[in-house]
Structure formats: structure tokens, C-alpha cells
Backbone and ligand atoms as CSV (ligand in chain L), in Angstrom:
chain,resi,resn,atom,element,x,y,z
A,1,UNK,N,N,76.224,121.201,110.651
A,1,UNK,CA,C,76.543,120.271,111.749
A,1,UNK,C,C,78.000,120.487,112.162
A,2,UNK,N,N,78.672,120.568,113.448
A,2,UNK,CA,C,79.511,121.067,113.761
A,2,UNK,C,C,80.100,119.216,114.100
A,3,UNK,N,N,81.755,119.272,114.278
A,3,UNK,CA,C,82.533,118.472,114.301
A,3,UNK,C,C,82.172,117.870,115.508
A,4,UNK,N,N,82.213,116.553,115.810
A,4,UNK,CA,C,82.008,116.036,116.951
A,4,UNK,C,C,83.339,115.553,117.172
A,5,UNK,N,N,84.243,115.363,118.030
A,5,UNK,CA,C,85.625,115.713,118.426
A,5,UNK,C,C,85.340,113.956,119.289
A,6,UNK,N,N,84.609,113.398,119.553
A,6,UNK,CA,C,84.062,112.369,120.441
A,6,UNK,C,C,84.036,111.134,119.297
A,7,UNK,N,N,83.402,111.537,118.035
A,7,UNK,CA,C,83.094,110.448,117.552
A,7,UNK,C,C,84.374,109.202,117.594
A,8,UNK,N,N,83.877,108.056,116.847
A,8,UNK,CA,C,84.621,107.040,117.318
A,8,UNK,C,C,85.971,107.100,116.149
A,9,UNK,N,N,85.855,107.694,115.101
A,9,UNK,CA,C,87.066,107.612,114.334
A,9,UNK,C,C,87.836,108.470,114.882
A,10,UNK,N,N,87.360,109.782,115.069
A,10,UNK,CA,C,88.426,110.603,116.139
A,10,UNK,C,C,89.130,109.419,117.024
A,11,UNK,N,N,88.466,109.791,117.611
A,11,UNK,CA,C,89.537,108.441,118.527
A,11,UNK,C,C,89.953,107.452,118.131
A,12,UNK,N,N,90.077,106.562,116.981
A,12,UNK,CA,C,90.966,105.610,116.552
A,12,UNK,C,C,92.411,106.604,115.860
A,13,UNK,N,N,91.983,107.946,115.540
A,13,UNK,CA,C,93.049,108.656,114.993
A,13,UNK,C,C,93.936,109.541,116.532
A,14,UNK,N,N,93.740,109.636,117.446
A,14,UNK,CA,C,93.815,109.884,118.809
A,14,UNK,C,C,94.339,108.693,119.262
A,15,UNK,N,N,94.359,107.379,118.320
A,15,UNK,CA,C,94.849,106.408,119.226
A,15,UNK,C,C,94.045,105.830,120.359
A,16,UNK,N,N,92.872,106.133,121.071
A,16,UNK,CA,C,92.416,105.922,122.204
A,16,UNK,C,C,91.458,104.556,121.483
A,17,UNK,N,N,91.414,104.216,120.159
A,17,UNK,CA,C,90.618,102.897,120.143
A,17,UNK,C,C,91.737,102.331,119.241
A,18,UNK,N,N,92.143,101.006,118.999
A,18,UNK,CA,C,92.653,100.658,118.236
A,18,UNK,C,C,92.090,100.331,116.720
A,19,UNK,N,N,92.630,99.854,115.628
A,19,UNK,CA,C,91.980,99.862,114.652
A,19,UNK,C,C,93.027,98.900,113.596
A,20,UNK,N,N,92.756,98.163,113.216
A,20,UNK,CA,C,93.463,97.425,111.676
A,20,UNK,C,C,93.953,98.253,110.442
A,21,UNK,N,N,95.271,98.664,110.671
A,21,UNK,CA,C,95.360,99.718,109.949
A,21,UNK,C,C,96.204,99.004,108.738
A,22,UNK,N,N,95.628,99.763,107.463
A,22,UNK,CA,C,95.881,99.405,106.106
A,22,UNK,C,C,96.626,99.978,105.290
A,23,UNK,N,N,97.070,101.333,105.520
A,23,UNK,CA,C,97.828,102.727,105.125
A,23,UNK,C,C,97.683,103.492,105.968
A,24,UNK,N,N,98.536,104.575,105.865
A,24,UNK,CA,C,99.089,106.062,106.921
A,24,UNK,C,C,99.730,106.573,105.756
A,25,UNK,N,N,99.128,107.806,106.021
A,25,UNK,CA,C,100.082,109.240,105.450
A,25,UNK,C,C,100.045,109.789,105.827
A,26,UNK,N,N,100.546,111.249,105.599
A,26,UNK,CA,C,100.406,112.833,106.492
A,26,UNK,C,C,99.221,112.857,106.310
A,27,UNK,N,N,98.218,112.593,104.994
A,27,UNK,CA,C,96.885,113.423,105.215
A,27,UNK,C,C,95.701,111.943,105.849
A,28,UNK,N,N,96.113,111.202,105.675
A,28,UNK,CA,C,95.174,109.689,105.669
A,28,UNK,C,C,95.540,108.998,106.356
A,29,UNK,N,N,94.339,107.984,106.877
A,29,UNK,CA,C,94.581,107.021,107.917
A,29,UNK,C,C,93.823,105.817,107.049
A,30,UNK,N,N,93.803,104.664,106.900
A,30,UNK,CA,C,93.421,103.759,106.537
A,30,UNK,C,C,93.073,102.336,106.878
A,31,UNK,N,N,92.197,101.543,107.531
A,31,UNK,CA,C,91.682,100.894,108.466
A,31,UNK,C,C,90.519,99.641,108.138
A,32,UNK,N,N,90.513,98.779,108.439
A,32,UNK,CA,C,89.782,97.545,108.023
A,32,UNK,C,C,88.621,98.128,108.876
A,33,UNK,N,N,87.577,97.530,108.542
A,33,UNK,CA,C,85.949,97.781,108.512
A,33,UNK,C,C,86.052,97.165,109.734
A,34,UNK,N,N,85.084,97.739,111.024
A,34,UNK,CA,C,84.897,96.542,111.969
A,34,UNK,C,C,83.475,95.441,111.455
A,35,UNK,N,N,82.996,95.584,110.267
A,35,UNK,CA,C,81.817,95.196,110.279
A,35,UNK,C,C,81.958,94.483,108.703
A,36,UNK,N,N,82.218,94.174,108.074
A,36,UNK,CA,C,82.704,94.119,106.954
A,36,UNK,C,C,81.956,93.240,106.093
A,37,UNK,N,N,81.376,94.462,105.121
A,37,UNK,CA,C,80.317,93.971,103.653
A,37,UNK,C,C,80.815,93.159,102.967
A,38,UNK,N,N,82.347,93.097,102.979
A,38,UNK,CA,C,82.902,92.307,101.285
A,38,UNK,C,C,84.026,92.068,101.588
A,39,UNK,N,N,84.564,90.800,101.027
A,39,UNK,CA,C,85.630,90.138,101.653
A,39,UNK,C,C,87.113,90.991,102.038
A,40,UNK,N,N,87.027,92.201,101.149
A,40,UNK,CA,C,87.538,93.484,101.302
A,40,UNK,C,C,87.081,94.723,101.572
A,41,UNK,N,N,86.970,95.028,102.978
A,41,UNK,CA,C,86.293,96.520,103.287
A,41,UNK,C,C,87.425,97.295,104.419
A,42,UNK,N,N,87.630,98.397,103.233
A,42,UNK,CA,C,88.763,99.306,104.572
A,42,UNK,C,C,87.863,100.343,104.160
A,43,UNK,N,N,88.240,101.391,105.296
A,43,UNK,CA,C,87.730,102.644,105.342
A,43,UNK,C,C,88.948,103.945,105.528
A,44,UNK,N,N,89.115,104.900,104.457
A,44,UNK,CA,C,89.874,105.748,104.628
A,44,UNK,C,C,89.660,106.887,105.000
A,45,UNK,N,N,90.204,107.533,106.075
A,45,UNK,CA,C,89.929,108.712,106.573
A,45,UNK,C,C,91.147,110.041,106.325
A,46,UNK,N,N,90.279,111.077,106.585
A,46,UNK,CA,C,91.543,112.186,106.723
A,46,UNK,C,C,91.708,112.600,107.963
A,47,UNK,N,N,93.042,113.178,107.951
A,47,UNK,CA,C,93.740,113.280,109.072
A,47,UNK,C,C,93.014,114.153,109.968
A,48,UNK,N,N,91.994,115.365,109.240
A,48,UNK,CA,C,91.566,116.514,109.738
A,48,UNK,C,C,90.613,116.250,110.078
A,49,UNK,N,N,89.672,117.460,110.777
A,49,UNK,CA,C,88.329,117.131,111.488
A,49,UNK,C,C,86.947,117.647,110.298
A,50,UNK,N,N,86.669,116.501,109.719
A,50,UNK,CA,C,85.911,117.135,108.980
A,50,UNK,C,C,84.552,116.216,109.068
A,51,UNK,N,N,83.309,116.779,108.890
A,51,UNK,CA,C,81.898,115.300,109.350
A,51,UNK,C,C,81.494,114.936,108.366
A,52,UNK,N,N,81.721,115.537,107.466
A,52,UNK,CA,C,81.438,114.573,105.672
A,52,UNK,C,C,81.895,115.092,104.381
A,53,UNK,N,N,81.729,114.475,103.462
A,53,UNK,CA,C,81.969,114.545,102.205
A,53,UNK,C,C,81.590,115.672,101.928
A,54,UNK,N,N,80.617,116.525,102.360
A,54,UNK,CA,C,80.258,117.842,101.798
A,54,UNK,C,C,81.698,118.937,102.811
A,55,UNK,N,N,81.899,118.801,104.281
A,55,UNK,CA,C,81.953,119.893,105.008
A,55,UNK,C,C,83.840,119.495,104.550
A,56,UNK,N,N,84.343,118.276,103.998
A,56,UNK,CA,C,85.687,118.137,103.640
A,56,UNK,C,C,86.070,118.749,102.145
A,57,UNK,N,N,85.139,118.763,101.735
A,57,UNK,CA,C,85.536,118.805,100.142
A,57,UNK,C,C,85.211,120.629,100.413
A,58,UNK,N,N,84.500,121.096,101.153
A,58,UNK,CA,C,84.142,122.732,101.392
A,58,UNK,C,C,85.376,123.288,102.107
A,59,UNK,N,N,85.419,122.879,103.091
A,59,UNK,CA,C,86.706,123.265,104.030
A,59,UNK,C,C,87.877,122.511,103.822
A,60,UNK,N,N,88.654,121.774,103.542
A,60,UNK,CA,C,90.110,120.880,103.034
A,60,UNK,C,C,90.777,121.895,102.443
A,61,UNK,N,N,91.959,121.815,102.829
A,61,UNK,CA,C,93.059,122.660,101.798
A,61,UNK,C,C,93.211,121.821,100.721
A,62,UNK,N,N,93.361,122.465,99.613
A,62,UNK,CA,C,94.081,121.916,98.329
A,62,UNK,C,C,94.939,120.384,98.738
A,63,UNK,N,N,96.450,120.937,99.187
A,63,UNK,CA,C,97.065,119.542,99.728
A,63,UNK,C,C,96.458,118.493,100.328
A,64,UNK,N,N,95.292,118.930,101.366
A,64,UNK,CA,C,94.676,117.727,101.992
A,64,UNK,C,C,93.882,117.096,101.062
A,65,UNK,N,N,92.867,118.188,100.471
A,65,UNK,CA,C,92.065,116.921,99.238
A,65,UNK,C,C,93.046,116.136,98.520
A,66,UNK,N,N,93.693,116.907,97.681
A,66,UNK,CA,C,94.529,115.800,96.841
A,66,UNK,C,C,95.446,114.492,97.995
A,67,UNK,N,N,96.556,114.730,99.356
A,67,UNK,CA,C,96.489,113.748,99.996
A,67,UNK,C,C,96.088,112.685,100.283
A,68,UNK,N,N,94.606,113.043,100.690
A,68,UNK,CA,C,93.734,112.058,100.899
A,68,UNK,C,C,93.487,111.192,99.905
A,69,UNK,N,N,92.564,112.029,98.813
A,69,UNK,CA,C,92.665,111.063,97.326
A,69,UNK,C,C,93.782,109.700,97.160
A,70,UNK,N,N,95.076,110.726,97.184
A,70,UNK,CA,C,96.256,109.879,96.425
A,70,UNK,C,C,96.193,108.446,97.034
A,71,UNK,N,N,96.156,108.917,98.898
A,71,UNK,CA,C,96.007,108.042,99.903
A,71,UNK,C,C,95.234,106.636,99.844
A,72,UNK,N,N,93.573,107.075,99.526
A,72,UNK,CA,C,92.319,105.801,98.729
A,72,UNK,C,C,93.108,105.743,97.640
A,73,UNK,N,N,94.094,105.715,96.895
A,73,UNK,CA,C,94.788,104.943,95.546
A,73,UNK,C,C,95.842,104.266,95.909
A,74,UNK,N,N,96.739,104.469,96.782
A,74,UNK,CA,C,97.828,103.940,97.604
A,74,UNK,C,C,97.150,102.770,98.190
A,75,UNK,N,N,96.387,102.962,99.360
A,75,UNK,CA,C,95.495,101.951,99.648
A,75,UNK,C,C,95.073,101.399,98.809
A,76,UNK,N,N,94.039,101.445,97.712
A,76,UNK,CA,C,93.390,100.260,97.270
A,76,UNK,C,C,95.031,99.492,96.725
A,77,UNK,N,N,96.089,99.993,95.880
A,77,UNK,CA,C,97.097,99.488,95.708
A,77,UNK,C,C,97.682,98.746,96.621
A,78,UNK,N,N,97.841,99.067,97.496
A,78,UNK,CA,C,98.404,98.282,99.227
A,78,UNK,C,C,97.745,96.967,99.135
A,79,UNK,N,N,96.352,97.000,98.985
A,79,UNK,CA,C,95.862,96.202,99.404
A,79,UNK,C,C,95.426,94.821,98.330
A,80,UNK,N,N,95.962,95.161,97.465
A,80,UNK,CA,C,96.236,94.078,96.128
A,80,UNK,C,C,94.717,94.349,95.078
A,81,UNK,N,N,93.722,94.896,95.239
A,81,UNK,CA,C,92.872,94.986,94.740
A,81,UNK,C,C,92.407,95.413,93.436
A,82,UNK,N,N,93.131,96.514,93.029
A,82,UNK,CA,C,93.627,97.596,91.815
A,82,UNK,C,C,93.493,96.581,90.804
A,83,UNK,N,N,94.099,95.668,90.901
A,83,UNK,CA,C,93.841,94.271,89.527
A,83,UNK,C,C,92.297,93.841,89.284
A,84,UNK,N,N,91.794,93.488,90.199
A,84,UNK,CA,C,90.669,92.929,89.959
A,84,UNK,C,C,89.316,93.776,89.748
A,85,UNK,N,N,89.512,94.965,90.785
A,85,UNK,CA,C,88.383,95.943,90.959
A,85,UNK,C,C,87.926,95.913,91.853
A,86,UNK,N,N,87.695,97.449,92.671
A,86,UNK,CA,C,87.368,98.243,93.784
A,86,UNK,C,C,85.999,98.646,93.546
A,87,UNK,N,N,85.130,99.563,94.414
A,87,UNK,CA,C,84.511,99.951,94.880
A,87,UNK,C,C,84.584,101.217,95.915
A,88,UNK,N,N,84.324,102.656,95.934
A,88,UNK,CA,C,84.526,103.689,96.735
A,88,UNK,C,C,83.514,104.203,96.380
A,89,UNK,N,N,82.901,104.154,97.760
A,89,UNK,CA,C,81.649,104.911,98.765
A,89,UNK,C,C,82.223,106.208,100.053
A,90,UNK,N,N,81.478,106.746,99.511
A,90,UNK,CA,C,81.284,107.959,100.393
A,90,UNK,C,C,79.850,108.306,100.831
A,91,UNK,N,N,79.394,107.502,102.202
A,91,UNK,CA,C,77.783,108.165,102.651
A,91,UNK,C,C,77.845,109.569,103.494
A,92,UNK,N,N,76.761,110.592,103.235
A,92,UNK,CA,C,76.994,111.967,103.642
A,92,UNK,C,C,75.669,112.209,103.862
A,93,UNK,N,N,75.763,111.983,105.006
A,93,UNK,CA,C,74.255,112.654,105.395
A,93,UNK,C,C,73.172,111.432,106.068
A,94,UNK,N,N,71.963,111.845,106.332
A,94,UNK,CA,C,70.447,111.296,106.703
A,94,UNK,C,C,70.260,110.522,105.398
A,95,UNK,N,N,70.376,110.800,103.944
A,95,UNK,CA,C,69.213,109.495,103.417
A,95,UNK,C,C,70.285,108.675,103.060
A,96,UNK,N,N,71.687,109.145,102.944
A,96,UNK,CA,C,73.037,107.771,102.680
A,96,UNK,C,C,72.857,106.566,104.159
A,97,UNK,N,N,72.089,107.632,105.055
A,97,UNK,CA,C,72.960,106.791,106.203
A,97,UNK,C,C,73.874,106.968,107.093
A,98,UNK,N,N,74.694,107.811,106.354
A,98,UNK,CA,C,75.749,108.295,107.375
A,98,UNK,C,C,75.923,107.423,108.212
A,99,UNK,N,N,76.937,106.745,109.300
A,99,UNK,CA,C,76.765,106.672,110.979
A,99,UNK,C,C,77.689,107.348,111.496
A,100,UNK,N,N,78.991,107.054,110.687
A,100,UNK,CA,C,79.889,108.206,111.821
A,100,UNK,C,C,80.233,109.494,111.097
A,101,UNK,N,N,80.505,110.218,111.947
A,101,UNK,CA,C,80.523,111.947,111.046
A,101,UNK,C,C,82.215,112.355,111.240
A,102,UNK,N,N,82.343,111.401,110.622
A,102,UNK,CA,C,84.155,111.970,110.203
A,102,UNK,C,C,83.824,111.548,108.866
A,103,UNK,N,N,84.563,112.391,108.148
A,103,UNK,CA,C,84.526,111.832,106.767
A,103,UNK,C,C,84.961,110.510,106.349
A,104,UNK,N,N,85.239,109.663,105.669
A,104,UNK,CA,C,85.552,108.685,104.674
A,104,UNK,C,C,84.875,107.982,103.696
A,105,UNK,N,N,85.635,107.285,103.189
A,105,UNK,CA,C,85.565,106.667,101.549
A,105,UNK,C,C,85.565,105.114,102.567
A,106,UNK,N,N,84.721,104.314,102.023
A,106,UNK,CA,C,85.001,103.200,101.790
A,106,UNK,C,C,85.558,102.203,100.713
A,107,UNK,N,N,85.965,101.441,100.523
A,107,UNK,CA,C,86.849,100.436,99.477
A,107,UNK,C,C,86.541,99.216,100.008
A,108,UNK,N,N,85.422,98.925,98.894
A,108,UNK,CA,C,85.408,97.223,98.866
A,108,UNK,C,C,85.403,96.724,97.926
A,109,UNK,N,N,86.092,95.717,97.746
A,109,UNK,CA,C,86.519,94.580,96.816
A,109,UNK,C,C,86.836,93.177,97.043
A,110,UNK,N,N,87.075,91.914,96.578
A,110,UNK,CA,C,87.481,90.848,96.932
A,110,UNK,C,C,86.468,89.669,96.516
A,111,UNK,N,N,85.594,90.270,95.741
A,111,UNK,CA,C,84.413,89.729,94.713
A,111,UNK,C,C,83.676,90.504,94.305
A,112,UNK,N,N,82.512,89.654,93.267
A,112,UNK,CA,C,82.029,90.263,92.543
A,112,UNK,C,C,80.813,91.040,93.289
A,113,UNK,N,N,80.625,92.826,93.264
A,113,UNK,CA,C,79.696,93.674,94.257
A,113,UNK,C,C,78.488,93.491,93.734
A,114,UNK,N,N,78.507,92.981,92.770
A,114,UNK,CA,C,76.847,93.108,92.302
A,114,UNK,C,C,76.632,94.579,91.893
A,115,UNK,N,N,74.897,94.957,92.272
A,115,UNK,CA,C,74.658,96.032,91.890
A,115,UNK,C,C,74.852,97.058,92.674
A,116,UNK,N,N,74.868,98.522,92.310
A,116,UNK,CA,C,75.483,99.371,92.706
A,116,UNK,C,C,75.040,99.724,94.369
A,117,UNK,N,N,73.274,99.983,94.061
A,117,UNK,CA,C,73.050,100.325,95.097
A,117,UNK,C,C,71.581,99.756,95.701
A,118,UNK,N,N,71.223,99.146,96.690
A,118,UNK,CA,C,70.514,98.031,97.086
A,118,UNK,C,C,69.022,98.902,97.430
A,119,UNK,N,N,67.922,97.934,97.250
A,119,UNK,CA,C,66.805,98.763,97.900
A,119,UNK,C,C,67.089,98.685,99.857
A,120,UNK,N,N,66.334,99.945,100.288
A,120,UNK,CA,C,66.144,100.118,101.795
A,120,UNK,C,C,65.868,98.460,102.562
A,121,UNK,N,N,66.430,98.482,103.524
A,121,UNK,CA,C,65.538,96.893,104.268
A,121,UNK,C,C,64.586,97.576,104.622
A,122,UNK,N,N,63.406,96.877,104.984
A,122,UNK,CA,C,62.270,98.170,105.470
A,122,UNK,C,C,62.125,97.587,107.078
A,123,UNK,N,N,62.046,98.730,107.462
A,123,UNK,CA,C,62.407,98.417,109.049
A,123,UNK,C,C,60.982,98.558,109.561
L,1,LIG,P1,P,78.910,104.983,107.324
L,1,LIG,O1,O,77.569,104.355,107.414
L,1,LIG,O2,O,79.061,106.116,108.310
L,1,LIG,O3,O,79.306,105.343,105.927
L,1,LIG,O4,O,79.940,103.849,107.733
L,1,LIG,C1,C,80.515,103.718,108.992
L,1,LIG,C2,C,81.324,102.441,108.997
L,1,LIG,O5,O,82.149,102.447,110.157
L,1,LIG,C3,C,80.480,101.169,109.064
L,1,LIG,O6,O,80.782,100.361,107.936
L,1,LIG,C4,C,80.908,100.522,110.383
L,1,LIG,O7,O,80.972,99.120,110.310
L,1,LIG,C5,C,82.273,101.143,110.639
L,1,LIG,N1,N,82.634,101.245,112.039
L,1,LIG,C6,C,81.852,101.727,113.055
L,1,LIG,N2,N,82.525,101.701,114.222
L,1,LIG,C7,C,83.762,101.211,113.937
L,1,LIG,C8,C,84.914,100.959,114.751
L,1,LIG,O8,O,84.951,101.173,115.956
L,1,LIG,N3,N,86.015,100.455,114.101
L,1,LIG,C9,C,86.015,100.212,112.763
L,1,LIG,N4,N,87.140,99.713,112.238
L,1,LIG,N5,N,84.942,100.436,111.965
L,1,LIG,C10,C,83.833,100.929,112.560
């Protein structure tokens, strides 16, 4: 799957949408959920054009993986959470779900998540 240059995180990193931002670095952008599972949900992105967890971790330079990483630890730290306990999701693909095809990690925290991972709603 090739980069979609359109999607909507591109453009919050383009500036052309705004976004609740939680951290910035050279390699990371960091941003409150517009939709938000848990009383704490940011979403961290990398700076580069990458559509998931597989095509970032394949193509990323060295510096950018580790960046980014350090970045989701800075953040969850930023964001007071690190004490109590986080949560980091990465969906990649058709059966995660995926919706947008820029990479990121999600981070939620701010109670207790329960179990890890929920059955399908059946649509
Ligand atoms: P995915 O299912 O791709 O792992 O998660 C995409 C996430 O992006 C969802 O949790 C959704 O609420 C969030 N999202 C979608 N559009 C926007 C937006 O325009 N701004 C922000 N801040 N979050 C968004």
C-alpha cells in the first residue's frame, strides 16, 4: 500500500487541520484523540510518511525508530500517566482496523483498561 499524502494526520502534521497537541520532537508529533476511549487517549505519530507499523518499522532509519519510541515515553511522561499505568496500541492493517494509514501508537490511560482486547461488535 503506497503512502497516502491526503490522509488526515498528514495534514494535522502539514498544519492544515489543527490538533491538541501533547509532545513535539524532531521525529514525533503527539496529539489528543478526537474520539477518545479512556479518560486518557493521545496518539503519537512520526514525523515521516509511513502507513503502518509494518511499512515504519521496514523503512524508518535507525534514528527515527528509536526517536519516535523515546517520543511515546516522553509523552506518556508529559502526560502524568507513567505512575499509574499506560496502555500502547498500534492497529496495522484490515483485521486491527486500521482507519488512518499514517502510522501511530496510541496511549491510553486514566483508569482501570480492563481487558486487553474486546470481542468484534457484530455489525
Ligand atoms: P486507528 O483505528 O487507525 O488505529 O485509529 C485512528 C484514530 O484516529 C481513532 O482513534 C480516531 O478517533 C482518531 N482520529 C481520526 N480522525 C482524527 C482527527 O481528525 N483528529 C484527531 N485528533 N484524531 C482523529
Amino acid at each position: 500500500m503506497s503512502y497516502d499524502p491526503t490522509n488526515i494526520f498528514a495534514r494535522i502534521l502539514r498544519g492544515e487541520i489543527p490538533c491538541s497537541k501533547a509532545h513535539e520532537t524532531e521525529h514525533a508529533l503527539a496529539f489528543h484523540d478526537i474520539a477518545p476511549q479512556a479518560p486518557v487517549h493521545v496518539l503519537v505519530i512520526p514525523k515521516g510518511s509511513y502507513v503502518s507499523s509494518d511499512d515504519f518499522h521496514d523503512r524508518a532509519g535507525d534514528a527515527e525508530i528509536a526517536g519516535f519510541w523515546r517520543a511515546v515515553g516522553e509523552t506518556a511522561r508529559a502526560l502524568g500517566v507513567d505512575r499509574n499505568g499506560y496502555r500502547l496500541l498500534a492497529n496495522h492493517g484490515r483485521d486491527a482496523r486500521q482507519e488512518v494509514p499514517h502510522f501511530h501508537v496510541h496511549i491510553c490511560a486514566g483508569a482501570d483498561l480492563g481487558r486487553m482486547i474486546r470481542p468484534p461488535e457484530k455489525s
